[in-house]
C-alpha positions, 0 to 999 in steps of 0.5 A: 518546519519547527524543530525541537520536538516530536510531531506527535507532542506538537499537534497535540499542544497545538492542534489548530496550528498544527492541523488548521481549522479545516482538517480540525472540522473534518478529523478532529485533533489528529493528522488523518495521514501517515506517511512511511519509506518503505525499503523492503528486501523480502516480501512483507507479510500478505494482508488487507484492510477494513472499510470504515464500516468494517474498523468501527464494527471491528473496534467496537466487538474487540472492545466489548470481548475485552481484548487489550489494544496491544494485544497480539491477537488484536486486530482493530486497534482503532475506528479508521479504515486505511486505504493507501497509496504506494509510489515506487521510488525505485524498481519496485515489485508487489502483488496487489488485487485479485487477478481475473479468474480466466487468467488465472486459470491459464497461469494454473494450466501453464504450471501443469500441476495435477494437484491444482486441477480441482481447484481449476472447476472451482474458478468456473461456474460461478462470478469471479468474485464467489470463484475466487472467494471458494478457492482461497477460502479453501486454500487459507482454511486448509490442514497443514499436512494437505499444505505440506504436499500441494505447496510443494506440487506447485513449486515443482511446476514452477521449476519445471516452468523456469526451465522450459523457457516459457515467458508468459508467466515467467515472472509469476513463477520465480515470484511462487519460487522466492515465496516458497524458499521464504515461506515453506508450506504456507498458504500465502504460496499457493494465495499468490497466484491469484492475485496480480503480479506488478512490477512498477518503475519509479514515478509509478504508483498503484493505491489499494481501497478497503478489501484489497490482498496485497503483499509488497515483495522488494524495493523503495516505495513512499507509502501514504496512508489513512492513519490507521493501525488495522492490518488482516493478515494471510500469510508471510508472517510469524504475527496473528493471523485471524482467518474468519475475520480476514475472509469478512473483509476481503473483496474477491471483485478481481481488480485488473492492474490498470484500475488499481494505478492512479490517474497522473494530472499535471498541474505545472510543475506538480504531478498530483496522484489521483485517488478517492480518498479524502484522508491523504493526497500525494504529488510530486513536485518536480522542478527541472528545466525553465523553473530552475532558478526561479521562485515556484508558489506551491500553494496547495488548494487548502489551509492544512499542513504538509508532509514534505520528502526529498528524493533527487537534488536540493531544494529551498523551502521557504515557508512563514517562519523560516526558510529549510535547504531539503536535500535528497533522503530529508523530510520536514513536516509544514505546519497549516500555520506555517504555510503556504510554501515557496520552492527554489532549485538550481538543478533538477529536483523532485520533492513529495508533498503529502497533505490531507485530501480535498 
């Protein structure tokens, strides 16, 4: 809650004031975790992460060859993985996580397109995972001019989808149709159809382990994440993708909506978002009904510092050093020396608390 200068130079002047003796022992003198508002009004461009394995093998190789880290053709820019956690702060729409392949291959049947009946064999005879790797294998490695005709074909059936009136995979399909305007004759169209379609409202939440293709597609979302730059790219962008590297990466273990969604855990006012990462962890603070008026300890299970966001109301944040009114769209950074932190409201408010995991 200290101005005057950027987080950046503030932690590395003061790292044990900044970050606490604890994440210091556990990360060093950097913050583990980055927290963005995402506000996308198109689709983002379709990617996945390395394991910690992955990055620091990656990192190492791509130093070895001589690749500068700000090279566009660079993917690992550091030695972190970077799982992440995204809560809608608004209707927000994504696709995330490999699809079950018996789903997909009713989708695929639905759209009634006979250009894709080869790839129907290829979803069969084998476990989810190697289905899925052969048919996005073939679908990322695949000629242009052989994208130049399927992709059409399945925008076609989607039309003709639409059109029917059919509901059942209704919203899979306008999704292929805004891709395949956006994103004429790439792979990442015809890649879209394997993987789940969520739609979530706000609250709601969805966090994506190492491996997991994922695209966001509209809305306002709070993201939180392992500080890290390594991003594989697939699609929906004019940025390097590296196909070989991002198969290596990949896990095609299809990962059914609801085991990508959060466990929510209530602990007074606090709704805390259960995920197994140890870098970040996320809850909202919701302050309504009798803690209106009244003084909340808000005290977090360790000494490290707090990423703090407002996105209804007004709250007071009272920490040692001073006192901070955050009104709805204000952030503010709670040093581990500055804490803990005390909260007033007179009307109903919700304050985000980023801090690192325990």
């Amino acid at each position: 809650m200290r101005g005057g200068h950027g987080l950046l130079a503030a932690v590395t002047e003061d790292p044990e004031g900044q970050l606490g003796a604890a994440v210091r022992d556990r990360f060093g003198d950097a913050l583990p975790l980055l927290v963005k508002v995402l506000a996308a009004d198109e689709p983002l461009s379709l990617q996945a992460h390395p394991n910690a394995q992955q990055a620091v093998e990656g990192f190492e190789r791509e130093e070895k060859a001589g690749i500068p880290i700000n090279s566009p053709t660079r993917n690992y820019r550091d030695r972190s993985h970077k799982p992440e956690l995204v809560v809608a702060l608004n209707r927000f729409e994504a696709m995330a996580g490999f699809r079950e392949t018996a789903r997909t291959i009713e989708l695929m049947k639905a759209l009634a397109v006979s250009d894709l009946d080869p790839f129907l064999g290829l979803l069969t005879g084998q476990s989810d995972a190697d289905c899925l790797r052969a048919v996005f294998t073939t679908w990322i490695t695949a000629p242009q001019p052989d994208l130049d005709v399927l992709v059409p074909a399945v925008l076609d059936g989607a039309i003709n989808y639409v059109r029917s009136g059919a509901t059942e995979f209704a919203l899979e399909a306008k999704t292929v149709l805004e891709l395949g305007e956006r994103y004429p004759g790439d792979a990442g169209v015809l890649a879209s159809l394997l993987l789940n379609r969520i739609s979530l409202a706000p609250g709601e939440a969805i966090y994506l382990p190492a491996g997991n293709m994922h695209t966001y597609l509209q809305g306002m979302a709070l993201e939180v994440m392992a500080n890290s730059d390594n991003v594989l790219r697939g699609g929906f962008t004019p940025k390097h993708v590296d196909v070989p590297e991002l198969l290596r990466v990949l896990d095609f273990t299809p990962a059914p909506e609801l085991s990508i969604r959060p466990e929510m855990i209530v602990d007074g006012p606090e709704f805390v978002y259960g995920t197994p990462f140890e870098e970040f962890a996320l809850s909202c603070l919701r302050i309504e009904g009798s803690y209106l008026g009244h003084e909340i300890d808000a005290a977090v299970r360790h000494d490290g510092p707090q990423i703090l966001l407002c996105t209804n109301g007004s709250v007071v944040v009272h920490a040692k050093s001073m006192s901070l009114t955050m009104n709805r769209g204000q952030a503010a950074w709670v040093p581990a020396d500055d804490g803990p932190i005390r909260l007033t409201a007179d009307a109903p408010a919700d304050l985000f608390r980023a801090t690192v995991g325990v």
